[in-house]
C-alpha positions in Angstrom: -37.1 6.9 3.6 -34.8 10.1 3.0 -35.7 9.8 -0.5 -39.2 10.4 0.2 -38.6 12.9 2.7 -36.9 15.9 0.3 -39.5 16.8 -1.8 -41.0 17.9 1.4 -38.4 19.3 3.0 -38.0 23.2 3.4 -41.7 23.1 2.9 -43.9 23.1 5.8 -45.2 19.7 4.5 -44.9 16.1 5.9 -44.8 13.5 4.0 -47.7 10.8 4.7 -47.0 7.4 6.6 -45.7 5.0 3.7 -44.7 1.3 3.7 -42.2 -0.8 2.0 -43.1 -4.2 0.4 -41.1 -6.6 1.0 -37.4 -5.7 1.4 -33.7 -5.9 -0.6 -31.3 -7.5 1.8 -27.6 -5.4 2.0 -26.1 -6.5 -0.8 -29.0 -6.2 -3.5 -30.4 -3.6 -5.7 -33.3 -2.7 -7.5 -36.9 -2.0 -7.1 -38.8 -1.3 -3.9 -42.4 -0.6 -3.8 -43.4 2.0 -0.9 -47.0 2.4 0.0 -49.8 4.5 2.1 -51.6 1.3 1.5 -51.1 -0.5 4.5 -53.7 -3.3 3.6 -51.9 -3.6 -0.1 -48.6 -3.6 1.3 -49.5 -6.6 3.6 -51.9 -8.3 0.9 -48.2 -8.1 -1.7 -45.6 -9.1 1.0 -47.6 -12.5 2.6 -46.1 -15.2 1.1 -49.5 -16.9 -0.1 -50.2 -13.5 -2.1 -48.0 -15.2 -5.4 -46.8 -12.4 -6.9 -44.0 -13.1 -9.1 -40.8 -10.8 -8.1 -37.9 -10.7 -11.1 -34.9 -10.5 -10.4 -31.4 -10.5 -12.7 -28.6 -12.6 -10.8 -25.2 -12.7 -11.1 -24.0 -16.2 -10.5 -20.2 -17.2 -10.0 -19.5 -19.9 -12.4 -21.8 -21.7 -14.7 -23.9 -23.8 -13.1 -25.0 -27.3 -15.3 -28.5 -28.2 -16.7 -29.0 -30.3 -13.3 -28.6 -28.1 -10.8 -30.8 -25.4 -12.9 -33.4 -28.2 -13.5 -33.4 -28.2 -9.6 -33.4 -24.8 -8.7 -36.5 -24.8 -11.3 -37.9 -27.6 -9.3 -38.2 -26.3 -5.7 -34.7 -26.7 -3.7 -34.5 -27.3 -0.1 -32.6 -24.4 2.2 -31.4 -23.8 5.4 -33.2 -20.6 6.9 -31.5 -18.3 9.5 -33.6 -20.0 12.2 -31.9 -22.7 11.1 -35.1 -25.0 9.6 -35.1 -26.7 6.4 -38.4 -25.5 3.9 -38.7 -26.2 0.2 -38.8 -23.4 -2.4 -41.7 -23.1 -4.6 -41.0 -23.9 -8.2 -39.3 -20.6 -9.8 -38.2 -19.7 -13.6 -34.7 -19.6 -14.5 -33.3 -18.6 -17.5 -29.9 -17.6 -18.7 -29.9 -13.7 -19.9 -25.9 -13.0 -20.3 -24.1 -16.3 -21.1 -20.0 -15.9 -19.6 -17.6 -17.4 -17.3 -20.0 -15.7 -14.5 -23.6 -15.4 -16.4 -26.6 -13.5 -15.3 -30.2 -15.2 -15.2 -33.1 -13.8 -14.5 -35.0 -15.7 -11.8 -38.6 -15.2 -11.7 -39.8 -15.9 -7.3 -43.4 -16.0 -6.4 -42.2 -16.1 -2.3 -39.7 -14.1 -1.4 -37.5 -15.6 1.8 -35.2 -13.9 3.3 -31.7 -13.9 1.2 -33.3 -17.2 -0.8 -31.8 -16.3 -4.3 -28.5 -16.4 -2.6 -28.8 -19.6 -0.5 -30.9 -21.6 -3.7 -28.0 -21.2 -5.6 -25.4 -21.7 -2.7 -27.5 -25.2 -2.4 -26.2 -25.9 -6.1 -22.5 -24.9 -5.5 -22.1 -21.2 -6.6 -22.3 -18.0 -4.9 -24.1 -15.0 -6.5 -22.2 -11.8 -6.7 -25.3 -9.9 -7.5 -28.7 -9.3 -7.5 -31.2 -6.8 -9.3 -35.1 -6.5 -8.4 -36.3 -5.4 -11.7 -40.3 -6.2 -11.4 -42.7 -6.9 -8.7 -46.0 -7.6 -10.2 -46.7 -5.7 -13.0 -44.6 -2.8 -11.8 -40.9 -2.9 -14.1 -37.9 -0.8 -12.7 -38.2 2.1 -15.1 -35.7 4.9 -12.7 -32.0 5.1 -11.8 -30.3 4.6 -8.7 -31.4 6.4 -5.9 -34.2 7.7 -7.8 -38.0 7.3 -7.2 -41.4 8.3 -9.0 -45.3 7.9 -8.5 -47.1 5.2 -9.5 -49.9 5.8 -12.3 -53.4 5.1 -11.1 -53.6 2.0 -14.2 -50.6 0.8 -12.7 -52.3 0.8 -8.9 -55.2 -0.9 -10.2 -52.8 -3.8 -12.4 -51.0 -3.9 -8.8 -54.0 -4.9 -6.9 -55.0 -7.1 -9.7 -52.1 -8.8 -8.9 -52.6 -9.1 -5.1 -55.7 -10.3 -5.1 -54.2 -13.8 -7.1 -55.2 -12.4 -10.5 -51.9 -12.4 -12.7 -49.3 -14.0 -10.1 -48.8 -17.7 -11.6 -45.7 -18.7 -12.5 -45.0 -21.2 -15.2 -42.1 -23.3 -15.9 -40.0 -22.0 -18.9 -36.5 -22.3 -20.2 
């Protein structure tokens, strides 16, 4: 929120009411969407909306063909609350091969710290994790940088909320 609050700063102006979609716990990077949208930013963070996140993760170790074939499948995890739900299906595939290799993991839910506690499920911890879509949107800026969405790229993002665009498909 300081982000958005500079350009306005020393200006007399206010910046508008805006909302984040979703969220990056602590330990993760990447792309957050912010919104005035209220009704958009609800319609792209309920779980039923589908719309697939991507994300590059840093894994310790290599995990095997199984437990991939698994995580692929749907795994069970423990949630903070301390219930048990099954995953929805997500893609996997290996993007840097190496003693600790990245993947990029492809999510049409997004529960809270799930990447992490899928791959805990299989036996290895992740040591990092990029958002680097949402939707149609790709992670085009730096680090503690930020820029306006095109109108095209509104429009392809509520495409994608209303269940246009948001399957995902297994692929290795």
């Amino acid at each position: 929120m300081d982000l958005l609050r500079r350009p306005f700063e020393g200006q007399g102006k206010r910046a508008e009411r805006v909302y984040p979609v979703g969220r990056l716990d602590y330990a993760s990077e990447g792309l957050l969407l912010m919104t005035n949208d209220g009704a958009l930013a609800q319609k792209l963070t309920l779980a039923g909306s589908h719309v697939p996140k991507t994300y590059r993760v840093k894994v310790s170790g290599k995990p095997d063909e199984r437990a991939i074939a698994r995580l692929r499948a749907g795994i069970t995890i423990e949630l903070q609350d301390g219930r048990r739900v099954k995953t929805s299906p997500a893609q996997i595939r290996l993007a840097e091969p190496g003693a600790n290799p990245w993947y990029e993991v492809v999510l049409i839910e997004g529960r809270n710290r799930q990447i992490r506690r899928m791959f805990e499920c299989v036996g290895h911890h992740v040591e990092k994790i990029k958002r680097v879509r949402l939707g149609p949107l790709v992670l085009d800026v730096e680090p503690g940088k930020f820029r306006e969405l095109t109108e095209t790229e509104v429009t392809e993002l509520k495409k994608a909320a209303r269940g246009k665009g948001g399957k995902v498909t297994q692929r290795r």
